[in-house]
C-alpha positions as a Markdown table, in Angstrom:
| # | Residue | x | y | z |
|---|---|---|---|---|
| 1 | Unk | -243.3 | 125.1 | 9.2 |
| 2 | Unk | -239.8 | 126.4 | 11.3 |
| 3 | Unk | -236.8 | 125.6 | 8.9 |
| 4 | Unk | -235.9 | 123.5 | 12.0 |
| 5 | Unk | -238.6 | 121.5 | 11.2 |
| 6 | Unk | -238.1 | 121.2 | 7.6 |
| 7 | Unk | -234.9 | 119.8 | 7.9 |
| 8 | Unk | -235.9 | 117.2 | 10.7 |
| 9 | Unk | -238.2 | 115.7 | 8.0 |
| 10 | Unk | -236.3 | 116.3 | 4.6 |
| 11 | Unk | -233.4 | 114.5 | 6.1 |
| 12 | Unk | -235.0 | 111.2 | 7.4 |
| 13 | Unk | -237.1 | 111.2 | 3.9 |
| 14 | Unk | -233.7 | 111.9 | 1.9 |
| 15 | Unk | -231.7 | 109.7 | 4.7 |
| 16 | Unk | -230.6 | 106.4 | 2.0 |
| 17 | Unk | -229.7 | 109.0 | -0.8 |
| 18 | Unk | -227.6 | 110.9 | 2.0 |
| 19 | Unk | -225.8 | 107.9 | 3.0 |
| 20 | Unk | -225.2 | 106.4 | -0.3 |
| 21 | Unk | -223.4 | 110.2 | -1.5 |
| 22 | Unk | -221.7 | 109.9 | 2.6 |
| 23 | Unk | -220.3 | 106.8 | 1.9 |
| 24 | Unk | -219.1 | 107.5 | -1.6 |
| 25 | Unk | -217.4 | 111.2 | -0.3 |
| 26 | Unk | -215.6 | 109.4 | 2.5 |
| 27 | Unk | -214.1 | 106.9 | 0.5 |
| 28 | Unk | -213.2 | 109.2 | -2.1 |
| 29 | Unk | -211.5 | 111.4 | 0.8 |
| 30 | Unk | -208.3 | 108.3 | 1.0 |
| 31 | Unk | -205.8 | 107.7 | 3.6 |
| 32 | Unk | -207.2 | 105.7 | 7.2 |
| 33 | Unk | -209.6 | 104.8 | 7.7 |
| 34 | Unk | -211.4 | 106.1 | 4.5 |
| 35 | Unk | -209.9 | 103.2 | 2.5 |
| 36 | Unk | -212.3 | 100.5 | 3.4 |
| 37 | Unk | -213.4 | 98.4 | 0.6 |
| 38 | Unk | -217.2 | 97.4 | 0.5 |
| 39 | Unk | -217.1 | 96.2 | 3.9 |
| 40 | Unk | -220.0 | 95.2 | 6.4 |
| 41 | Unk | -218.4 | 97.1 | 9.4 |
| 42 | Unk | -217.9 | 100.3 | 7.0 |
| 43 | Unk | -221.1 | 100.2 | 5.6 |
| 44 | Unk | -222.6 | 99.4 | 9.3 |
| 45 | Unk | -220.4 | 102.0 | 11.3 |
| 46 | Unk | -221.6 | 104.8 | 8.5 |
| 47 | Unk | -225.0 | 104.1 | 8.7 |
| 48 | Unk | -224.9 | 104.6 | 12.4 |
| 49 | Unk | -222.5 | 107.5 | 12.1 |
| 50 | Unk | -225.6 | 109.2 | 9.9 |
| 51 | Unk | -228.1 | 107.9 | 12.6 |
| 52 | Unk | -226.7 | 109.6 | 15.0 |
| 53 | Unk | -226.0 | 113.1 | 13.5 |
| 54 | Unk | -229.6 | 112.8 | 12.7 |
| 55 | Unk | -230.6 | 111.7 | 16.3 |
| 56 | Unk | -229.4 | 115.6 | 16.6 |
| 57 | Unk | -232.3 | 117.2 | 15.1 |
| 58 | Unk | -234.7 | 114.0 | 15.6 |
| 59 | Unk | -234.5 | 112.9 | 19.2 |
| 60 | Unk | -234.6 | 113.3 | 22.9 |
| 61 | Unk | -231.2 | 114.8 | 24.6 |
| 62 | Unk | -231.3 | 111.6 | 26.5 |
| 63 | Unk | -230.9 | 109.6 | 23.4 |
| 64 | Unk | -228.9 | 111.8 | 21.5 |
| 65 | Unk | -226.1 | 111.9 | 24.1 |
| 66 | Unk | -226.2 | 107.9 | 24.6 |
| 67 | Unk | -226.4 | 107.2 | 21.0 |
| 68 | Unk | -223.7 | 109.7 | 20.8 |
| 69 | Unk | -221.6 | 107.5 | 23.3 |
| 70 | Unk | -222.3 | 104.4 | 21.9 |
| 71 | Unk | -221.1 | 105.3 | 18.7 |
| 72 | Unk | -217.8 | 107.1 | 20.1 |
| 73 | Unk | -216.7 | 104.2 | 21.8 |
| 74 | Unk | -217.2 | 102.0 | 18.9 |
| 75 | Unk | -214.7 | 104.1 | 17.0 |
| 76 | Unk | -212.5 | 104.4 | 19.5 |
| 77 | Unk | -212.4 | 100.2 | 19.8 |
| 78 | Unk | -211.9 | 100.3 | 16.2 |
| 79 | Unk | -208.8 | 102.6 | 16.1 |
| 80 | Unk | -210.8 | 105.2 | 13.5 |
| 81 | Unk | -208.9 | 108.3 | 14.3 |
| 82 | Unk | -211.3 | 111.8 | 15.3 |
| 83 | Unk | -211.1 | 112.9 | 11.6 |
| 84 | Unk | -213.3 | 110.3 | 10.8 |
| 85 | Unk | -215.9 | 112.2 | 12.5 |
| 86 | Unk | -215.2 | 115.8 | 12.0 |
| 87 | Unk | -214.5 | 115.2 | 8.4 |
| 88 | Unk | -218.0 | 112.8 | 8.2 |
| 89 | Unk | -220.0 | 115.9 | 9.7 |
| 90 | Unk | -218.6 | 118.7 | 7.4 |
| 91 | Unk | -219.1 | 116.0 | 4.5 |
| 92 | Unk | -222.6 | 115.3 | 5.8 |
| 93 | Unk | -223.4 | 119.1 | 6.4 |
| 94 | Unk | -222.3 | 119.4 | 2.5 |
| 95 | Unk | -224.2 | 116.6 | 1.1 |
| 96 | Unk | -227.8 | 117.7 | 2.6 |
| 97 | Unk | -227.4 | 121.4 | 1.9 |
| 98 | Unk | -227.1 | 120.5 | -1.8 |
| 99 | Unk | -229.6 | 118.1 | -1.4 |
| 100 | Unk | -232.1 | 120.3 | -0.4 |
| 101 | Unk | -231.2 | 123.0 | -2.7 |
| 102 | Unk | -231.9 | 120.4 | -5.5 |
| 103 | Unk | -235.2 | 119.3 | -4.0 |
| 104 | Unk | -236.5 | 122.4 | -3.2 |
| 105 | Unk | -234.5 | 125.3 | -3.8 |
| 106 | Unk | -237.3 | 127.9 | -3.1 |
| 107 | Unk | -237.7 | 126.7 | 0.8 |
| 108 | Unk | -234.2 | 127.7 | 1.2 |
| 109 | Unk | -233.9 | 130.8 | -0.5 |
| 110 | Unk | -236.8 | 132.1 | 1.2 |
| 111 | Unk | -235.7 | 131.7 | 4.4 |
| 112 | Unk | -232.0 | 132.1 | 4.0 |
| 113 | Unk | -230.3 | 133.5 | 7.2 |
| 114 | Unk | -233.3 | 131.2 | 9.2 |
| 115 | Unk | -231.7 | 128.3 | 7.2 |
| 116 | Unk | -227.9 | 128.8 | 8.2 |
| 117 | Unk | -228.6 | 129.7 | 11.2 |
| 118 | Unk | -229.9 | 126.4 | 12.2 |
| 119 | Unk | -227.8 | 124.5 | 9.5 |
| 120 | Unk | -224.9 | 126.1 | 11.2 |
| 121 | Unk | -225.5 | 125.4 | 14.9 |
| 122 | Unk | -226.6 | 122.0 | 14.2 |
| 123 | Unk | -223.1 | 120.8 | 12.1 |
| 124 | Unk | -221.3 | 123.1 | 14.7 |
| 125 | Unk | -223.0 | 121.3 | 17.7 |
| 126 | Unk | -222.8 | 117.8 | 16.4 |
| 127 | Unk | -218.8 | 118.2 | 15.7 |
| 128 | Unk | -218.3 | 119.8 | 19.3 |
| 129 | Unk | -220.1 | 117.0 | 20.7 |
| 130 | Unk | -218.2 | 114.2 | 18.7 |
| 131 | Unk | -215.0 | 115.7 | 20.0 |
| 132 | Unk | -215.8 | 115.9 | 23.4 |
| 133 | Unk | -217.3 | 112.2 | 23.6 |
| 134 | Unk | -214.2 | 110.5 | 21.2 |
| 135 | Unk | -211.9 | 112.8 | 23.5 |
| 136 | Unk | -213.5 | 111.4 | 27.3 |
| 137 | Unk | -213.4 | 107.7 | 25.7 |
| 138 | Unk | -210.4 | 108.3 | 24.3 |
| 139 | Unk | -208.7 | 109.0 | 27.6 |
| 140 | Unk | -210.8 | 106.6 | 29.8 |
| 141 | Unk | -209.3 | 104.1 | 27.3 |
| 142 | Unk | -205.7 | 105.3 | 27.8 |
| 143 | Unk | -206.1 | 105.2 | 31.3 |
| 144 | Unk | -206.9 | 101.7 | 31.1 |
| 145 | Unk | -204.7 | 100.6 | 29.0 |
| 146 | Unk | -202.1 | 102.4 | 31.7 |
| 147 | Unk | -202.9 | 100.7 | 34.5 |
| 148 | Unk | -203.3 | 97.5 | 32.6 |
| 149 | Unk | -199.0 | 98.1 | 31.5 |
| 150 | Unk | -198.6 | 99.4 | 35.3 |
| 151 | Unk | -199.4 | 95.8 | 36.9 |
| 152 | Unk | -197.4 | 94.1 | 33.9 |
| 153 | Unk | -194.7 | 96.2 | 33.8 |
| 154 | Unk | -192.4 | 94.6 | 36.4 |
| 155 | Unk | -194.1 | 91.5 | 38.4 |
| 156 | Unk | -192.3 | 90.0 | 41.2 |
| 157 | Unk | -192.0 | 86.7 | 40.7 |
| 158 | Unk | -191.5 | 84.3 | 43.8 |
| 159 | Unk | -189.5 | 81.3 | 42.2 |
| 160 | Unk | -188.4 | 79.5 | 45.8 |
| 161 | Unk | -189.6 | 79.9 | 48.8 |
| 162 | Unk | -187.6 | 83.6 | 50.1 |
| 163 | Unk | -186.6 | 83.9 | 47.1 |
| 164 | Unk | -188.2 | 86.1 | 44.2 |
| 165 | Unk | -187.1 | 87.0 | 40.7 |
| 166 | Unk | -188.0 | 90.8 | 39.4 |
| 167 | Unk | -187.4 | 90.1 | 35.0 |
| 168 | Unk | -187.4 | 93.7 | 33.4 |
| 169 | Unk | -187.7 | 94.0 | 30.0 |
| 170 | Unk | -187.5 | 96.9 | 26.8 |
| 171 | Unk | -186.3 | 100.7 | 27.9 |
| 172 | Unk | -186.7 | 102.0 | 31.2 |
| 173 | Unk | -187.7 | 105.7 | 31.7 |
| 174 | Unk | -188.0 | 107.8 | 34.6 |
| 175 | Unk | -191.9 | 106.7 | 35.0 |
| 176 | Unk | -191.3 | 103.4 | 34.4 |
| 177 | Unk | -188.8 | 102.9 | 36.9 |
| 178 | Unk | -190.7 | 104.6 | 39.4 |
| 179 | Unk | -193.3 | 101.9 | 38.7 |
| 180 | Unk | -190.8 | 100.0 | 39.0 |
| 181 | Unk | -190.1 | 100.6 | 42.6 |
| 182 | Unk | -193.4 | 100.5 | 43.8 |
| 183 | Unk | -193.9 | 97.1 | 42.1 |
| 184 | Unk | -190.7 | 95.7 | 43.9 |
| 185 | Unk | -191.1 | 96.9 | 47.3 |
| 186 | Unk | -194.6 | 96.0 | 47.8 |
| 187 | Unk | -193.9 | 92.5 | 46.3 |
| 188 | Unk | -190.9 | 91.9 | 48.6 |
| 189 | Unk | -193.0 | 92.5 | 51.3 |
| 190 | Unk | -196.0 | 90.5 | 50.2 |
| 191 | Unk | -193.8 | 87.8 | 49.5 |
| 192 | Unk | -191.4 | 87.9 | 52.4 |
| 193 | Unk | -188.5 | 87.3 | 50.0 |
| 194 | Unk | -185.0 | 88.2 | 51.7 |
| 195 | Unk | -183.1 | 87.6 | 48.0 |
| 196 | Unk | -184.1 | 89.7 | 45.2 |
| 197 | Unk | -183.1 | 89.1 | 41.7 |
| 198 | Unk | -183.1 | 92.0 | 39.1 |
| 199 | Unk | -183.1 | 90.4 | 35.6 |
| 200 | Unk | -181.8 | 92.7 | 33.4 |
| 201 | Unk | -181.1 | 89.9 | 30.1 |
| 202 | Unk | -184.2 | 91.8 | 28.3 |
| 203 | Unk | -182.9 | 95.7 | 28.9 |
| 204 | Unk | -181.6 | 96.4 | 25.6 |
| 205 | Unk | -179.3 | 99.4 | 26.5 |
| 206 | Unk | -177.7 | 100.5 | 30.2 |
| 207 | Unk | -176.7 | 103.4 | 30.6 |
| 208 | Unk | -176.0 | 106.6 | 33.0 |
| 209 | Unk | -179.7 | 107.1 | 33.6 |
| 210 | Unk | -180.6 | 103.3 | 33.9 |
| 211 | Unk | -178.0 | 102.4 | 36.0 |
| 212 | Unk | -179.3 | 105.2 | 38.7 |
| 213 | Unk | -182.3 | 103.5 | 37.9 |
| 214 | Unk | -181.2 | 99.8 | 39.3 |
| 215 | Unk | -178.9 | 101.2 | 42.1 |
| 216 | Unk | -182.2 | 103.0 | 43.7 |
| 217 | Unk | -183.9 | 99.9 | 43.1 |
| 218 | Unk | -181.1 | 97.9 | 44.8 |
| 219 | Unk | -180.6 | 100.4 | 48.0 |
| 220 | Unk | -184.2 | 100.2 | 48.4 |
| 221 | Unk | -184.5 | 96.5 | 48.7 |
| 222 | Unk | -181.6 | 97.1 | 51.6 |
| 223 | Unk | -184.1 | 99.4 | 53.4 |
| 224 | Unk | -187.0 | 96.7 | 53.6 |
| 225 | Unk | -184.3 | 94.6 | 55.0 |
| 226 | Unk | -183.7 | 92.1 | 51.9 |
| 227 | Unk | -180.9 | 90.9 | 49.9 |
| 228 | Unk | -180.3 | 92.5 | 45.8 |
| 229 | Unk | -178.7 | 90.9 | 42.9 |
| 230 | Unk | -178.4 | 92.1 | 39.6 |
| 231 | Unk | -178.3 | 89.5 | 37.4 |
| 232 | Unk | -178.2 | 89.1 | 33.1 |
| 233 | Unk | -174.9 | 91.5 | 33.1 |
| 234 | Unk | -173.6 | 90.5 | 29.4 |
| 235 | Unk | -170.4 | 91.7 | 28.8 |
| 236 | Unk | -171.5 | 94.7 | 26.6 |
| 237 | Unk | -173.3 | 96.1 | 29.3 |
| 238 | Unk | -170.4 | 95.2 | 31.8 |
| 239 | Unk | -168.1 | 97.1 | 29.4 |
| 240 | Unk | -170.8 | 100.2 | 29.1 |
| 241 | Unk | -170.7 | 100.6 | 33.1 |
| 242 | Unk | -167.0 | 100.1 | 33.2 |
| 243 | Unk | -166.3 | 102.9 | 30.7 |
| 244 | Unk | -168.9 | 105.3 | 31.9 |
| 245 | Unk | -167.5 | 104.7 | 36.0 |
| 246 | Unk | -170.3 | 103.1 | 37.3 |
| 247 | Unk | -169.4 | 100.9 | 40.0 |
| 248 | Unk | -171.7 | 98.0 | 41.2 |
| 249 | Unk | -169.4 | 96.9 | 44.4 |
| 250 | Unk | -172.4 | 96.8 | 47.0 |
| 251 | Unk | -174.5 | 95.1 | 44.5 |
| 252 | Unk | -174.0 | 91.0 | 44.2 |
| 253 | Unk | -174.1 | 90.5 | 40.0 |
| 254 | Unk | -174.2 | 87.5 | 37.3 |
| 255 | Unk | -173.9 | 86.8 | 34.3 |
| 256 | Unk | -177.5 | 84.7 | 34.1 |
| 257 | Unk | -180.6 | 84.2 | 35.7 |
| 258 | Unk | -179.5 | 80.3 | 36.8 |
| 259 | Unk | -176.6 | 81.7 | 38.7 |
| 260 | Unk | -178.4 | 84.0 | 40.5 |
| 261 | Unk | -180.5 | 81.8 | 41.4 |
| 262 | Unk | -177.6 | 79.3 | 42.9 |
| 263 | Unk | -176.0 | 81.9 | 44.6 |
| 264 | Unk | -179.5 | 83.0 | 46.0 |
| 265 | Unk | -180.0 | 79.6 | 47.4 |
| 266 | Unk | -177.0 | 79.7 | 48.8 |
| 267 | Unk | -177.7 | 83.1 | 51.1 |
| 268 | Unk | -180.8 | 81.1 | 52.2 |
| 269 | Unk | -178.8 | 78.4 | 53.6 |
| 270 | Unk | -179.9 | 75.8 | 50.4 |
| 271 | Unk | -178.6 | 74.7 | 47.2 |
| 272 | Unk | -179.5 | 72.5 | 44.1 |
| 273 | Unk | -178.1 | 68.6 | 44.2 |
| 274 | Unk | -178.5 | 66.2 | 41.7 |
| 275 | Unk | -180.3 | 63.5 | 42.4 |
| 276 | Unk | -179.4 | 59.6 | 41.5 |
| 277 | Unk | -182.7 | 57.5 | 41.6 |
């Protein structure tokens, strides 16, 4: 029998003892996500983990690899970080060279250099493997996640008819705002609006940068032909732009959103009446 061979059937036979030491290492190890208490998706998740680093040396490529990805994505869903897996491995790699030197010490020592060869290039393969499949999944999630911020990160509203409100809110960067600009020329021009309104109540801090920022923004609404307004100046911000010599005097600005909104009207030829029934 190959040493190969021994190992594919001393782990399966040893595979609940294996686990039980695993599972007892990890959360001995501390610190996320080794801290779970007796939990069903801990105890689940490392019986699979062990599953699968056995799949290694007991199954097909073919199933290996989409076990493999199975189980990387389900750690990636649950926010376990990478270490959980290259720590897991060399734990794992640990646990079943001592078990086999308890159950049969002889096997080992007799084929010594066979043993770690094999030993070695199946924990080495198994952690290069985990990193590239938790990496690809990784990213694949990020990029998802990107171009799920991308569509949320500045919608054009249209709130009348011509007329459409652009609400930004948190910090605006470089990439952002270039989002930003995409988001509000192609909406201006699926909407047909002639007034824009740039809400800028939720931007917590304008400065130099920002302010280049929502003067591009406004010059390219000119281009396509529209009308800008900058609207939600409070009187900090007004105060920041006066001191740092940013002037706004081809820009139409307001305090609030419901201003903006009359004086938009009003550059459509409408305007907001009260109504006695």
């Amino acid at each position: 029998m190959t040493m190969q061979s021994y190992l594919a059937e001393f782990i399966p036979e040893h595979k609940d003892e294996i686990l039980d030491k695993w599972m007892k290492s990890m959360k001995e190890k501390g610190g996320a996500p080794f801290h779970f208490d007796e939990g069903v998706v801990f105890e689940k998740t490392s019986r699979d983990f062990v599953e699968v680093i056995l799949a290694r040396l007991t199954k097909s490529n073919h199933e290996y690899e989409k076990q493999l990805g199975e189980f990387s994505e389900r750690i990636v869903t649950l926010g376990w970080p990478l270490t959980f897996a290259t720590t897991g491995i060399q734990i794992l790699g640990d646990i079943v060279y001592n078990l086999m030197m308890n159950h049969n010490p002889d096997a080992v020592f007799e084929k010594h250099r066979e043993f770690w060869e094999i030993f070695r290039e199946w924990t080495n393969a198994v952690q290069n493997e985990f990193v590239n499949a938790y990496t690809t999944i990784w990213e694949k999630t990020i990029s998802l996640q990107q171009s799920a911020l991308k569509e949320l990160s500045a919608p054009l509203i249209p709130v009348f008819d011509k007329i459409a409100v652009l609400p930004l809110v948190g910090t605006i960067d470089s990439e952002r705002a270039r989002q930003i600009m995409e988001n509000l020329l192609y909406g201006i021009v699926k909407n047909k609006s002639e007034v824009v309104l740039i809400d800028i109540t939720g931007v917590p801090v304008v400065d130099t940068v920002v302010a280049h920022h929502l003067i591009q923004a406004a010059n390219a609404v000119r281009l396509v032909g529209s009308r800008c307004m900058l609207v939600g100046i409070r009187a900090e911000i007004a105060h920041t732009l006066t001191n740092l010599g940013i002037k706004l005097n081809h820009i139409t600005t307001t305090s609030t959103l419901q201003r903006g909104i009359e004086q938009a009207l009003e550059m459509t030829g409408r305007k907001i009446v009260e109504w006695e029934g």
